[in-house]
Backbone and ligand atoms as CSV (ligand in chain L), in Angstrom:
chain,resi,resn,atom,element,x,y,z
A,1,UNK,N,N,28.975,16.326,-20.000
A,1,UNK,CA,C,29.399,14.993,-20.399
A,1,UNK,C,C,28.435,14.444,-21.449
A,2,UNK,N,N,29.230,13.850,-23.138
A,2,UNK,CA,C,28.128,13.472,-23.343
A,2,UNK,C,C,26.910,12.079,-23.137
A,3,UNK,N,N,26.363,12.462,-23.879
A,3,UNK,CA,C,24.997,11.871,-23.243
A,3,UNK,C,C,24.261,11.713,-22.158
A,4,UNK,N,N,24.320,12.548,-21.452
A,4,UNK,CA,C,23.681,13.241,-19.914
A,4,UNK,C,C,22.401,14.329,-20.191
A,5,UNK,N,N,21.334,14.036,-19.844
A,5,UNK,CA,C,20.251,14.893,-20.464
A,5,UNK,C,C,19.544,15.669,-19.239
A,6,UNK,N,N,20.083,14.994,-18.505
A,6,UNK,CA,C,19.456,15.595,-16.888
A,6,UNK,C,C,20.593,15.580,-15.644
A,7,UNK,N,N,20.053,16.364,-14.871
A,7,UNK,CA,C,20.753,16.117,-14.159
A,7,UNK,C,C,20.228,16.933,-12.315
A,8,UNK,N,N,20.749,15.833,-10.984
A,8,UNK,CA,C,19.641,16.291,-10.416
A,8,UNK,C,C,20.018,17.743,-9.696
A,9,UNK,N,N,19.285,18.242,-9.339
A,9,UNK,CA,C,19.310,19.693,-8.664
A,9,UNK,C,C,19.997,19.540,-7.249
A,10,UNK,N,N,20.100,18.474,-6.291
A,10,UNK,CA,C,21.243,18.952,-5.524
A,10,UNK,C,C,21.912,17.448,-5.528
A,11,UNK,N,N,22.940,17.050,-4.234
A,11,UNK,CA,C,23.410,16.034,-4.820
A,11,UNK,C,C,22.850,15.364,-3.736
A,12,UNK,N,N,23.178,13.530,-4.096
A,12,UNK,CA,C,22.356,12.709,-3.869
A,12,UNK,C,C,22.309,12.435,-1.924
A,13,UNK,N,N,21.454,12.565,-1.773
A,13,UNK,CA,C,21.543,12.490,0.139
A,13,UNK,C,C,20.574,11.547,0.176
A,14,UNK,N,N,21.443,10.359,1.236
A,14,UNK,CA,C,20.545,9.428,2.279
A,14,UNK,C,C,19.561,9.530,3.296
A,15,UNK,N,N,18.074,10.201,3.179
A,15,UNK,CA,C,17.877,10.642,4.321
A,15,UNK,C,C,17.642,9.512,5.946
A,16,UNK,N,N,17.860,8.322,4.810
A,16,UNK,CA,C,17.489,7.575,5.991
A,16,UNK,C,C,15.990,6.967,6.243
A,17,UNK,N,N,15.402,6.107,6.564
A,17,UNK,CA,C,14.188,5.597,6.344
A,17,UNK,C,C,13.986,4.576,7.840
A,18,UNK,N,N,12.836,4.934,8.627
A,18,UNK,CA,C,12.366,3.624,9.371
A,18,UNK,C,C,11.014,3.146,9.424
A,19,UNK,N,N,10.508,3.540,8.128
A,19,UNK,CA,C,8.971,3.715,7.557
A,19,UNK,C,C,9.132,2.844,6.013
A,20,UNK,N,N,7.869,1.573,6.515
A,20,UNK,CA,C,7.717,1.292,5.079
A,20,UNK,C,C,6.126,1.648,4.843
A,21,UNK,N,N,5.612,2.234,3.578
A,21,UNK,CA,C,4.970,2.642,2.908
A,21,UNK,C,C,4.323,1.551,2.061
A,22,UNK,N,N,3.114,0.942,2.142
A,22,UNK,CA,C,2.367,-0.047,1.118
A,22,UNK,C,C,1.022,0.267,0.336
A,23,UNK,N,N,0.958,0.685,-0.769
A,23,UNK,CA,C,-0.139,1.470,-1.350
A,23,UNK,C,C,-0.003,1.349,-2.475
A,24,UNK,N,N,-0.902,1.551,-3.641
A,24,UNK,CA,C,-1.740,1.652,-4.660
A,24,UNK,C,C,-1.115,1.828,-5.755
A,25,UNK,N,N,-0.306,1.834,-7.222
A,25,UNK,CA,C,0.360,2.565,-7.582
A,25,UNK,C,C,-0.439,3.132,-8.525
A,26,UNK,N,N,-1.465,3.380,-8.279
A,26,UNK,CA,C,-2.659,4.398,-9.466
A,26,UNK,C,C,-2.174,5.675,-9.092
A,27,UNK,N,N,-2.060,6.377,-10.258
A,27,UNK,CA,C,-1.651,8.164,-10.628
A,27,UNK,C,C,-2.449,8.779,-9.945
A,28,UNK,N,N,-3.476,9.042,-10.389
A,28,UNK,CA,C,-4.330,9.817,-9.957
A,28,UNK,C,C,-4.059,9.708,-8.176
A,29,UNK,N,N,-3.939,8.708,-7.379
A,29,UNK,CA,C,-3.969,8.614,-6.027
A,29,UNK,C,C,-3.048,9.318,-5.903
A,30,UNK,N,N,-1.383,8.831,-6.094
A,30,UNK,CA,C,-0.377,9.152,-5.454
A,30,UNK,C,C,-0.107,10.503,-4.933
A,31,UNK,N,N,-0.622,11.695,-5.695
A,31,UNK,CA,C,-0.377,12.935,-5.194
A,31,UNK,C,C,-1.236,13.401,-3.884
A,32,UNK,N,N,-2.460,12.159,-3.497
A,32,UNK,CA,C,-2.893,12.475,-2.364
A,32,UNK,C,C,-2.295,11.528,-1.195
A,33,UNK,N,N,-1.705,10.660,-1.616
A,33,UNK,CA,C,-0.929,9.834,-0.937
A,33,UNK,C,C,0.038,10.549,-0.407
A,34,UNK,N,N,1.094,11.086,-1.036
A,34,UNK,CA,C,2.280,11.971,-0.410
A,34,UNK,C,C,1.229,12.812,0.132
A,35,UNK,N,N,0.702,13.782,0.256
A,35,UNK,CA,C,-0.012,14.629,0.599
A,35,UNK,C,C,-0.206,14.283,2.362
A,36,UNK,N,N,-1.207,13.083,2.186
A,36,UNK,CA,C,-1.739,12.895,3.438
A,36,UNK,C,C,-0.230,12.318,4.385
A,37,UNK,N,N,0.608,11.270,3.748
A,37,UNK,CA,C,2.039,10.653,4.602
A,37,UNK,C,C,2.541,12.032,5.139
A,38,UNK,N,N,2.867,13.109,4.121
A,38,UNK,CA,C,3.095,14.225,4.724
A,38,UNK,C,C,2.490,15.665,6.047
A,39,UNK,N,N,1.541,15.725,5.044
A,39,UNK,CA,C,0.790,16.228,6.326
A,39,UNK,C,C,0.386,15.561,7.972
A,40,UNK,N,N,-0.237,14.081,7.455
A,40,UNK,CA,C,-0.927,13.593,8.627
A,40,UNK,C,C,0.110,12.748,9.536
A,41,UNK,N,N,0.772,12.040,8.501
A,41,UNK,CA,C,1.760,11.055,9.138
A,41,UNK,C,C,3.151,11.728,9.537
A,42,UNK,N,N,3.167,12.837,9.006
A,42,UNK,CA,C,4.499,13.883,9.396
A,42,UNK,C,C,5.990,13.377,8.659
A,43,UNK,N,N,5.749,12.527,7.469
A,43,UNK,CA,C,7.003,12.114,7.216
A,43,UNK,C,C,7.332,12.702,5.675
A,44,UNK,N,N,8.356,13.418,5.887
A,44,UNK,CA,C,8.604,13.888,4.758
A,44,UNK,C,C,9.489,13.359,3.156
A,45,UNK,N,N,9.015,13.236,2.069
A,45,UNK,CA,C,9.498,12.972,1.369
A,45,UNK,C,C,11.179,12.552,1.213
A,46,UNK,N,N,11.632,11.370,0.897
A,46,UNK,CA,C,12.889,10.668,1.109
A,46,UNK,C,C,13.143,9.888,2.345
A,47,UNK,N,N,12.008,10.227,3.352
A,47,UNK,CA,C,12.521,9.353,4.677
A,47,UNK,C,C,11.765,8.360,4.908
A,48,UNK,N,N,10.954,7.681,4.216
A,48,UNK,CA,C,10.531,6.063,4.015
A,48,UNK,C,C,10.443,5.427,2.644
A,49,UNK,N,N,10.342,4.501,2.723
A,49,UNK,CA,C,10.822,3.567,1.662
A,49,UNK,C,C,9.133,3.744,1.285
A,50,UNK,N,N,9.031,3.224,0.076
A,50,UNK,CA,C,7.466,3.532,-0.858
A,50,UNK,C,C,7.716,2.171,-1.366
A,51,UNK,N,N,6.631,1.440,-1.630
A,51,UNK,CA,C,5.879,0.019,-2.271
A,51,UNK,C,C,5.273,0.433,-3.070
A,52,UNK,N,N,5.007,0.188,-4.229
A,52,UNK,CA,C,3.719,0.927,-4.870
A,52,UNK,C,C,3.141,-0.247,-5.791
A,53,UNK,N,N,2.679,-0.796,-5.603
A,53,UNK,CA,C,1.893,-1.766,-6.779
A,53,UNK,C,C,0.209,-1.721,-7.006
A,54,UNK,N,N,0.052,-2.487,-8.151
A,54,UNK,CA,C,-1.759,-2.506,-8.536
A,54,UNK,C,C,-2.145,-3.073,-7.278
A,55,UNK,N,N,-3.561,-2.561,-6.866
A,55,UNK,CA,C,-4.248,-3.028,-5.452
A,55,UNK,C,C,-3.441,-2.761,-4.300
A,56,UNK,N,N,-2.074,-1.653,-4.577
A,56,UNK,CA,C,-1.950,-1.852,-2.816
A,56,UNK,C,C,-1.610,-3.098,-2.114
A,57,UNK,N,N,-1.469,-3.024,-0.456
A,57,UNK,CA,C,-0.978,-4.450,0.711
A,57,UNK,C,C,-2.242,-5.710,-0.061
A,58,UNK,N,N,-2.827,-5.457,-0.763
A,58,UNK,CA,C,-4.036,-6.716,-1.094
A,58,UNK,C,C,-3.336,-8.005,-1.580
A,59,UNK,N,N,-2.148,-7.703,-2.132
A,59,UNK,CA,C,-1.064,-8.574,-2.753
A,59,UNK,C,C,-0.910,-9.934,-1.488
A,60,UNK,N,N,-0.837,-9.263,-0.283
A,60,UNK,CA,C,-0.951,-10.220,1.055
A,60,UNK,C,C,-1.662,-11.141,1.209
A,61,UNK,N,N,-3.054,-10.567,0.506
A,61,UNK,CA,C,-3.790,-11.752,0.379
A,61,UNK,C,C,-4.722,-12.802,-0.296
A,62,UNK,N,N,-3.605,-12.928,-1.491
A,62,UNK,CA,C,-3.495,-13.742,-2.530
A,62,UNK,C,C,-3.130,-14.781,-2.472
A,63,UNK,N,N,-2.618,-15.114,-1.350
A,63,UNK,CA,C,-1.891,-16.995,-1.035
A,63,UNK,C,C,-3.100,-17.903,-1.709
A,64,UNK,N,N,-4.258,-17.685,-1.818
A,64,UNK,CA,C,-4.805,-19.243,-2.292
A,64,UNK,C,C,-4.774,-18.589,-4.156
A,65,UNK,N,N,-5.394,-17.322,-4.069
A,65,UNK,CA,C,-5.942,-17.154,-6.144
A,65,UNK,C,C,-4.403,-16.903,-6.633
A,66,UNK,N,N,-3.617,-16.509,-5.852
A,66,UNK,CA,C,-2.047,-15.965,-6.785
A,66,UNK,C,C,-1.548,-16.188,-5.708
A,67,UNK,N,N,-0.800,-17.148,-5.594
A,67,UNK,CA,C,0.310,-17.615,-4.080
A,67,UNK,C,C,1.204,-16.580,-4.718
A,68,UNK,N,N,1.945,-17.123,-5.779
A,68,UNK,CA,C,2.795,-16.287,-6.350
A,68,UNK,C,C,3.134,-14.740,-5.967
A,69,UNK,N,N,2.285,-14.194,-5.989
A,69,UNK,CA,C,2.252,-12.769,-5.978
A,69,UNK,C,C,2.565,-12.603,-4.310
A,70,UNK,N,N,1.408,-13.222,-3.934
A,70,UNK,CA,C,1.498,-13.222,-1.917
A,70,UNK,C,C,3.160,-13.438,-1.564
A,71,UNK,N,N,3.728,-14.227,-2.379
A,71,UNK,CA,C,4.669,-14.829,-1.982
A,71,UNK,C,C,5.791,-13.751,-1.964
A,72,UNK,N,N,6.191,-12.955,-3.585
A,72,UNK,CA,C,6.595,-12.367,-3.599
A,72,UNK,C,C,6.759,-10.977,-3.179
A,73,UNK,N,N,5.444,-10.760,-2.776
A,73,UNK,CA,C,5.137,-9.374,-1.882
A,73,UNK,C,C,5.708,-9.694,-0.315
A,74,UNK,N,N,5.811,-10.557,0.112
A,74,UNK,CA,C,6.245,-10.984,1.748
A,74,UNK,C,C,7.682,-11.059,1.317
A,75,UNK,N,N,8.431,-11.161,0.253
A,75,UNK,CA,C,9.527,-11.155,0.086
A,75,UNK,C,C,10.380,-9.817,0.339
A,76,UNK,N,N,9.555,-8.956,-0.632
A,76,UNK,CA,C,10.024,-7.445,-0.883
A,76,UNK,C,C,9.842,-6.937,0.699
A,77,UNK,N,N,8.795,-7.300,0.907
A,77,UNK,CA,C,8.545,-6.060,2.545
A,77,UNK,C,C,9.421,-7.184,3.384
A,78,UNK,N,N,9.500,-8.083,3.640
A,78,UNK,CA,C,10.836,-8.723,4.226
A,78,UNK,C,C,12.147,-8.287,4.471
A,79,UNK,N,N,11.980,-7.974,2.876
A,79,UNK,CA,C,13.715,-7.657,2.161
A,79,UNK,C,C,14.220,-6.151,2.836
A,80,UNK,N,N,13.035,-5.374,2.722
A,80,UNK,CA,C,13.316,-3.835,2.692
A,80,UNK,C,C,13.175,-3.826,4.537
A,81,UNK,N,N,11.747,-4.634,5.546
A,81,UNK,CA,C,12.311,-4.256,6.737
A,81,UNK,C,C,13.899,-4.012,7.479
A,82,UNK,N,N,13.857,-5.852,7.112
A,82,UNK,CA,C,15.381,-6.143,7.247
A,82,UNK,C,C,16.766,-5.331,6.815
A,83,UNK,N,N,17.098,-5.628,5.725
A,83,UNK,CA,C,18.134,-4.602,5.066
A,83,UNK,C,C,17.873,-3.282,5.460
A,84,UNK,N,N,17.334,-1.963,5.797
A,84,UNK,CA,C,16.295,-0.987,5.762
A,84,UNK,C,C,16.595,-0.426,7.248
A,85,UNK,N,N,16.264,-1.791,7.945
A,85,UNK,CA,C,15.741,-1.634,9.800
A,85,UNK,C,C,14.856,-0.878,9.821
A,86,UNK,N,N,13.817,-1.189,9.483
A,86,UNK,CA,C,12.616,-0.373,9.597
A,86,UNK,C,C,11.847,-0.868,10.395
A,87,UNK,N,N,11.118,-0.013,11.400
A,87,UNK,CA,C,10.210,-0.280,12.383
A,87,UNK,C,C,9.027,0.101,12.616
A,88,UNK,N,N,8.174,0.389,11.239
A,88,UNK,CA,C,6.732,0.924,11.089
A,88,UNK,C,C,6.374,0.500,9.440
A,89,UNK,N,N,5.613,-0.129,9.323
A,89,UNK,CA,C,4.860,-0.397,8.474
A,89,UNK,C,C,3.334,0.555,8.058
A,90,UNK,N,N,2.888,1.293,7.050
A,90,UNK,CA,C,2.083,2.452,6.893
A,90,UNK,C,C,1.528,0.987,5.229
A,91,UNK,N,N,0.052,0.689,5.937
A,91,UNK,CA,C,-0.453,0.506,4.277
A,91,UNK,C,C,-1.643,1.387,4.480
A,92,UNK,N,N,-1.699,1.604,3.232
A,92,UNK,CA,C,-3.016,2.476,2.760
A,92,UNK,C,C,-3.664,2.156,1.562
A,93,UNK,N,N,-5.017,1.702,1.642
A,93,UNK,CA,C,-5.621,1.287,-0.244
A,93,UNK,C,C,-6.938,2.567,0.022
A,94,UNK,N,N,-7.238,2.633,-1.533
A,94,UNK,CA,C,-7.954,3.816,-1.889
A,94,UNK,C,C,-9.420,3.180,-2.757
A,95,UNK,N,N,-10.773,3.651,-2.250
A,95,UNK,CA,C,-11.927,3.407,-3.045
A,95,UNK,C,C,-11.336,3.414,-4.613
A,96,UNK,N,N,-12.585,2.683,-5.267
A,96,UNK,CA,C,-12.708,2.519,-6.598
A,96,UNK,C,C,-11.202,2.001,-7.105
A,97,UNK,N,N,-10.497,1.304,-6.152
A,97,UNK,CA,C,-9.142,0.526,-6.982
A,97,UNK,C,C,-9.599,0.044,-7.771
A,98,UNK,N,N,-9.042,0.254,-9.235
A,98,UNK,CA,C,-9.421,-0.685,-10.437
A,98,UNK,C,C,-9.002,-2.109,-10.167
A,99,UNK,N,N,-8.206,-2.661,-9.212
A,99,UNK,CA,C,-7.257,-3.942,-8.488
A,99,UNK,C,C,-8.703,-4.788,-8.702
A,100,UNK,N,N,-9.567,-4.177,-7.185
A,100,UNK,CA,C,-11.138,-4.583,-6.927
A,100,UNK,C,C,-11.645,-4.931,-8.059
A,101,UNK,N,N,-11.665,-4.444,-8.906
A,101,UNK,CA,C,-12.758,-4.487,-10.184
A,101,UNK,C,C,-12.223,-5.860,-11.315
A,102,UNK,N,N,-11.439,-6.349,-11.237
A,102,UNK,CA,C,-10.755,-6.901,-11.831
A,102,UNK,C,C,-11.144,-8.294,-11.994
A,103,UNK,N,N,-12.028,-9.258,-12.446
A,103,UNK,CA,C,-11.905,-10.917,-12.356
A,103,UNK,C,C,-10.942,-11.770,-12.436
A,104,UNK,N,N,-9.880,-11.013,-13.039
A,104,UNK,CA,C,-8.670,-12.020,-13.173
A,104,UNK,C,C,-8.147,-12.034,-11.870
A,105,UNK,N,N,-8.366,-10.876,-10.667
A,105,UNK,CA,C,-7.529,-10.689,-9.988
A,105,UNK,C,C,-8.330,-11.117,-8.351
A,106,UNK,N,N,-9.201,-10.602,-8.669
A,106,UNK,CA,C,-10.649,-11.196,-7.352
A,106,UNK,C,C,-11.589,-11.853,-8.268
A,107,UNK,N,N,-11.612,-12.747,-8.196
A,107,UNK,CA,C,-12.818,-13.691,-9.196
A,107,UNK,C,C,-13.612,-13.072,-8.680
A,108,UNK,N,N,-14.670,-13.171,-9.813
A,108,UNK,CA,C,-16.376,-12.881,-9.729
A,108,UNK,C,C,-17.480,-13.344,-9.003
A,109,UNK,N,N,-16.741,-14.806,-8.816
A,109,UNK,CA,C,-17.385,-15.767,-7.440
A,109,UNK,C,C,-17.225,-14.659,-6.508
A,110,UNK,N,N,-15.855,-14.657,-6.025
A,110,UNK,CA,C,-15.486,-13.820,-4.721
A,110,UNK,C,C,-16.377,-12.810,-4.593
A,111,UNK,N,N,-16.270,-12.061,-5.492
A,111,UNK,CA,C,-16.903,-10.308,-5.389
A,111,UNK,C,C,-18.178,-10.706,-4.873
A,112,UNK,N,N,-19.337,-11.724,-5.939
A,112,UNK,CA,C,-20.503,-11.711,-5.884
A,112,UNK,C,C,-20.552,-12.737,-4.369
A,113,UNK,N,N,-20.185,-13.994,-4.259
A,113,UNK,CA,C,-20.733,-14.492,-3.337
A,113,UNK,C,C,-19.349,-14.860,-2.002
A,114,UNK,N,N,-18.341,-14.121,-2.071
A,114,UNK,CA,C,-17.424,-14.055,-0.915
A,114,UNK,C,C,-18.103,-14.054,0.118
A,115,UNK,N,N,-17.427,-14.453,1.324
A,115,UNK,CA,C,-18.006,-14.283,3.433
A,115,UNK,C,C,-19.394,-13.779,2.659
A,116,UNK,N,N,-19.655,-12.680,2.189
A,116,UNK,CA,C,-21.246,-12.433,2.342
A,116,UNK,C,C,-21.137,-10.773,1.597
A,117,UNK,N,N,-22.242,-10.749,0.626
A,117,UNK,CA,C,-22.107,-10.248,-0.215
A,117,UNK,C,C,-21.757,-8.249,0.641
A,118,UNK,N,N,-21.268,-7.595,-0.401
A,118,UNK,CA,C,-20.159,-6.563,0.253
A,118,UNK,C,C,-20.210,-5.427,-0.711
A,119,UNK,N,N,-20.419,-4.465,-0.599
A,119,UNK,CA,C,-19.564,-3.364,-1.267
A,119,UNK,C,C,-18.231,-3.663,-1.482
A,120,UNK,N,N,-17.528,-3.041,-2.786
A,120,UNK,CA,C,-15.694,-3.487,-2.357
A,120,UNK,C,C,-15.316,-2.602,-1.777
A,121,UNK,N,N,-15.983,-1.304,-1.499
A,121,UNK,CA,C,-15.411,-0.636,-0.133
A,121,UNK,C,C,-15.394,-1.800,1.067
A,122,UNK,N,N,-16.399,-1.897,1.696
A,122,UNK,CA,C,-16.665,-2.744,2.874
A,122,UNK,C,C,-15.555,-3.863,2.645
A,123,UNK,N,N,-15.504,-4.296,1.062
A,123,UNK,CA,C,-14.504,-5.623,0.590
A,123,UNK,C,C,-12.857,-5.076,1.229
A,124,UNK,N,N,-12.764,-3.942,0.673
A,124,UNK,CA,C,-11.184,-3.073,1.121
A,124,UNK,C,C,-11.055,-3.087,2.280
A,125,UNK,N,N,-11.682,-2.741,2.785
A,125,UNK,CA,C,-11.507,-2.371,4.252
A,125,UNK,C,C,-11.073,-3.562,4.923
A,126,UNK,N,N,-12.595,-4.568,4.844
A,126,UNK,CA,C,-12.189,-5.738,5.731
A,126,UNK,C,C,-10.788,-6.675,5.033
A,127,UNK,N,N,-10.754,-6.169,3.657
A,127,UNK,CA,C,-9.113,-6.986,3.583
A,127,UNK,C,C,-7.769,-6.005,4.603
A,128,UNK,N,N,-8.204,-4.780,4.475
A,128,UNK,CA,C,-6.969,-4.290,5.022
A,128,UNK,C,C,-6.811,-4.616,6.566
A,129,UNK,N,N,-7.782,-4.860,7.794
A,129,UNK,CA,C,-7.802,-6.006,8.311
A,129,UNK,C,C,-6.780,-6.853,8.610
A,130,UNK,N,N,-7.054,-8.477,7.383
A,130,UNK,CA,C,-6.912,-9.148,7.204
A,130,UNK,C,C,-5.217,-9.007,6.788
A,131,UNK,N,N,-4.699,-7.764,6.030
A,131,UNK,CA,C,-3.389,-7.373,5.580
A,131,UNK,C,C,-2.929,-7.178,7.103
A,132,UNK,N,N,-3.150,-6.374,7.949
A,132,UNK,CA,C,-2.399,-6.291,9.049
A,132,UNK,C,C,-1.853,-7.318,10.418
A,133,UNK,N,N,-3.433,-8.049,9.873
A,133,UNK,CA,C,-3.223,-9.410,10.848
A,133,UNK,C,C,-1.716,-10.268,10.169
A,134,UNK,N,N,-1.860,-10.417,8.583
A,134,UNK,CA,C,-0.810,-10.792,8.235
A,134,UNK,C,C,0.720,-10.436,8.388
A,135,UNK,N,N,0.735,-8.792,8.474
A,135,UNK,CA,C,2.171,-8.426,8.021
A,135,UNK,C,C,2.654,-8.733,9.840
A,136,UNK,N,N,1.402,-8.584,10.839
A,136,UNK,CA,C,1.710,-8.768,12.579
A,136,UNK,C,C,2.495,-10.003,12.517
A,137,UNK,N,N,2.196,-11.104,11.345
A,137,UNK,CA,C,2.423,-12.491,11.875
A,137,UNK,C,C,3.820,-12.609,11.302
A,138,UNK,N,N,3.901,-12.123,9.974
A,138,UNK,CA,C,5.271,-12.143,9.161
A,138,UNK,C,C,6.512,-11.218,10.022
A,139,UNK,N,N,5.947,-10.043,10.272
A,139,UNK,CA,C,6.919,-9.320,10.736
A,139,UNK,C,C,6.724,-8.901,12.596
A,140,UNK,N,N,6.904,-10.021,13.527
A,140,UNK,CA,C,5.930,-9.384,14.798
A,140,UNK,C,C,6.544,-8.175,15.416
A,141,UNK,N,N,7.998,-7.951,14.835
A,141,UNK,CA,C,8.785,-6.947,15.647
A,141,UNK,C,C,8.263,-5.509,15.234
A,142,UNK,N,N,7.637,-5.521,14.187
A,142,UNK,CA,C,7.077,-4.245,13.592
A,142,UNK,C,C,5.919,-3.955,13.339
A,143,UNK,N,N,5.862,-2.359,13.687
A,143,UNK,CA,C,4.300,-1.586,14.216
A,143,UNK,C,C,3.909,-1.886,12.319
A,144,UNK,N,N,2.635,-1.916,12.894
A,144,UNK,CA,C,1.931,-2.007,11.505
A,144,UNK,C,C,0.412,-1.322,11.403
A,145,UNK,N,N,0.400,-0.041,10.579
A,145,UNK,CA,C,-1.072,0.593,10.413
A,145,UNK,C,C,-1.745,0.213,9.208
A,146,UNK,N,N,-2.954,0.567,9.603
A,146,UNK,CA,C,-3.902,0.477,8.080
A,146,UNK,C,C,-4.453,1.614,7.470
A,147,UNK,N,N,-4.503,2.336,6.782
A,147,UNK,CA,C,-5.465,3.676,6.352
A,147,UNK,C,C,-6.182,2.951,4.937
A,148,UNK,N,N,-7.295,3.914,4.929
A,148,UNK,CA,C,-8.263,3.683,3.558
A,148,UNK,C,C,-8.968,5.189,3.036
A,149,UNK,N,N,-8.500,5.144,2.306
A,149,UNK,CA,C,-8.767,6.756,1.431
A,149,UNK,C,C,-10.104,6.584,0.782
A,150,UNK,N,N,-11.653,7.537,1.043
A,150,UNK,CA,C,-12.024,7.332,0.406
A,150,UNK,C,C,-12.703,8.906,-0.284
A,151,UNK,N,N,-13.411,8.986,-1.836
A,151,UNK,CA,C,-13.407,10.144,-2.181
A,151,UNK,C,C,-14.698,10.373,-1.649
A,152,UNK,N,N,-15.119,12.014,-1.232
A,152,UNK,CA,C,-16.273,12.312,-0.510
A,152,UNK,C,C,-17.335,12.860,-1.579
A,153,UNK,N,N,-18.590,13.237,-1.333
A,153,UNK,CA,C,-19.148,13.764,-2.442
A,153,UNK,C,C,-18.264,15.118,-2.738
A,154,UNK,N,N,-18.047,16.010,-1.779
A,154,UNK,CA,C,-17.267,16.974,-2.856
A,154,UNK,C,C,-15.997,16.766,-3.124
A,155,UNK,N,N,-15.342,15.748,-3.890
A,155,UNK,CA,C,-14.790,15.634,-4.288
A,155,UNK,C,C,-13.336,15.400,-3.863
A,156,UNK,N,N,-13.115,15.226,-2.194
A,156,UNK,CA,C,-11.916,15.149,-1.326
A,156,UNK,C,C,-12.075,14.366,-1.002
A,157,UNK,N,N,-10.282,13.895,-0.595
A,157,UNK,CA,C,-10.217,12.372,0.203
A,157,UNK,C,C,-10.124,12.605,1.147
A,158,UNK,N,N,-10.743,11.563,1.720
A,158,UNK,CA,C,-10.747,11.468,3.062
A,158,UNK,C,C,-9.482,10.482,3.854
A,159,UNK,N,N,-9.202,10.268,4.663
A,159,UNK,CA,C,-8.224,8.906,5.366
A,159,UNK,C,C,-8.878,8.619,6.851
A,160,UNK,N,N,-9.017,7.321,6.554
A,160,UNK,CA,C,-9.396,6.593,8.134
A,160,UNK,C,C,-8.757,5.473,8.417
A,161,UNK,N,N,-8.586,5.674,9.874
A,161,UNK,CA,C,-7.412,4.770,10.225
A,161,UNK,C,C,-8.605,3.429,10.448
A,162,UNK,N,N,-8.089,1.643,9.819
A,162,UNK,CA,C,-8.277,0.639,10.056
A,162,UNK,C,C,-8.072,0.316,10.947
L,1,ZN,ZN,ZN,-5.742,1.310,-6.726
């Protein structure tokens, strides 16, 4: 047909989803992301729904510097439990997020003199936390985990459950 340049290799199947997925959308991560959902979490590609934005579930907790964003992130994972019926929530954020590094996005106040001064590892972590307490309150009917990826000296990620 013309103008068709691709086309997919089998045809399109629902596998069905009761897993939402909240994480990072940096390149470099994602191939350890599927990696670990697959291996560790046992869920195979097509059977949960994927979130992927800058910083990962951190979007949650933006209500005072970017309501906006908070706002609209409780929308989407709203939208997709509901419509979806999904009954597990999976977030995961990864060391050295460029998200962290950002002043526009965590002021410089925050970083330097936030609760008490922090690694933004230690900063990640205790937000992801703070993300689960949230999504418990938004969504109470649904399980909700935390993981945090971080890289080791030789060069592998690691995952630990929050
Ligand atoms: Zn990131």
């Amino acid at each position: 047909m013309e103008g068709i340049a691709f086309r997919s290799g089998t045809p399109y199947t629902d596998k069905g989803s009761t897993v939402l997925v909240v994480s990072c959308s940096n390149n470099a991560f994602l191939p350890y992301l599927r990696e670990f959902l697959e291996k560790e979490l046992v869920l195979a590609e097509g059977t949960y729904d994927l979130l992927l934005v800058p910083g990962g579930p951190q979007f949650l907790l933006l209500t005072e510097y970017l309501p906006k964003f908070a706002w609209v992130g409780r929308k989407w994972i709203t939208f997709l439990v509901e419509r979806h019926g999904l009954n597990r929530i999976v977030v995961v954020s990864h060391d050295d997020c460029v998200w962290y590094q950002d002043e526009r996005l965590i002021p410089a106040f925050v970083l330097k003199f936030g609760h008490d001064p922090m690694s933004l590892a230690e900063r990640q972590k205790r937000d992801l936390v703070e993300v689960v307490s949230s999504l418990r309150e938004l969504l109470p009917a649904t399980s909700v985990e935390a993981w945090f990826a971080e890289k080791g000296a030789d060069g592998f990620l690691t995952f630990s459950r929050r």
